[in-house]
N, C-alpha and C positions, 0 to 999 in steps of 0.2 A: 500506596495508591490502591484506592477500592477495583476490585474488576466483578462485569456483570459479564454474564454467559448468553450469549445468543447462539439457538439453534437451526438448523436452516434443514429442512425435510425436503429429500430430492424423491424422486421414482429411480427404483432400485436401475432403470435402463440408461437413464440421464447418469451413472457413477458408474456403471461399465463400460459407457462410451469413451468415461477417460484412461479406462487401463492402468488407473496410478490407484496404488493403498489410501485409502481416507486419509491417515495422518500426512500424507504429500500433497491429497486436496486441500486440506485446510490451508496449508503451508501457502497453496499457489490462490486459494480463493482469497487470505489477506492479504497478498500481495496485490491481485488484483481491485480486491475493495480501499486498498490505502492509492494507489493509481486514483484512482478513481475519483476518492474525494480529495487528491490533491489538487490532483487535474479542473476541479470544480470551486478549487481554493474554498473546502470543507475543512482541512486540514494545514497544519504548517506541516514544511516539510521533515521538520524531526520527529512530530506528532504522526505523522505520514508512515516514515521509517520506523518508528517503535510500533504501529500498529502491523507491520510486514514485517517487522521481528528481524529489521537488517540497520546498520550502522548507517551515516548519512551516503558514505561513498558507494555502498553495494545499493543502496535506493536508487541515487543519482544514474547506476550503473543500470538500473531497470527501469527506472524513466526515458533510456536515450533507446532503449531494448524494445521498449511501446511505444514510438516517438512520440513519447508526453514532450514538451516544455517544460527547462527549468524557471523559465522565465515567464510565467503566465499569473503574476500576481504583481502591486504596488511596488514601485521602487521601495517606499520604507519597509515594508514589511521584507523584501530583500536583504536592506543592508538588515534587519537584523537578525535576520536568518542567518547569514554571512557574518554577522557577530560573534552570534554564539558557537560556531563550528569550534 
């Protein structure tokens, strides 16, 4: 799989507001961005979990954590979510 780089330029006060190392922002800003477009059914929810860089269970586990829905998309596109597991 090809990967492109995006870079996200913040003001040095908006990265000391969060008191965490860059490399633990990125961590929590993909998590947050794959939420996000799950939640918006941008993404499947494996596609979701590879972009947060967690397995389907530790996503599911951060979905219920935001209380996103697992269930906010087509039954079919379910069962084949629920397929592939």
């Amino acid at each position: 799989m090809i990967h492109k780089q995006i870079t996200l330029s913040l003001p040095s006060d908006v990265l000391q507001a969060f008191k965490e190392p860059v490399d633990t922002l990125e961590k929590k800003f993909r998590l947050y961005l794959a939420i996000m477009l799950y939640r918006e059914a941008e993404l499947s929810m494996e596609r979701a979990a590879k972009l947060a860089g967690l397995g389907i269970e530790d996503f599911l586990y951060e979905l219920s954590k935001h209380n996103v829905s697992v269930f906010n998309f087509p039954a079919e596109q379910l069962k084949k979510e629920l397929e592939s597991i």
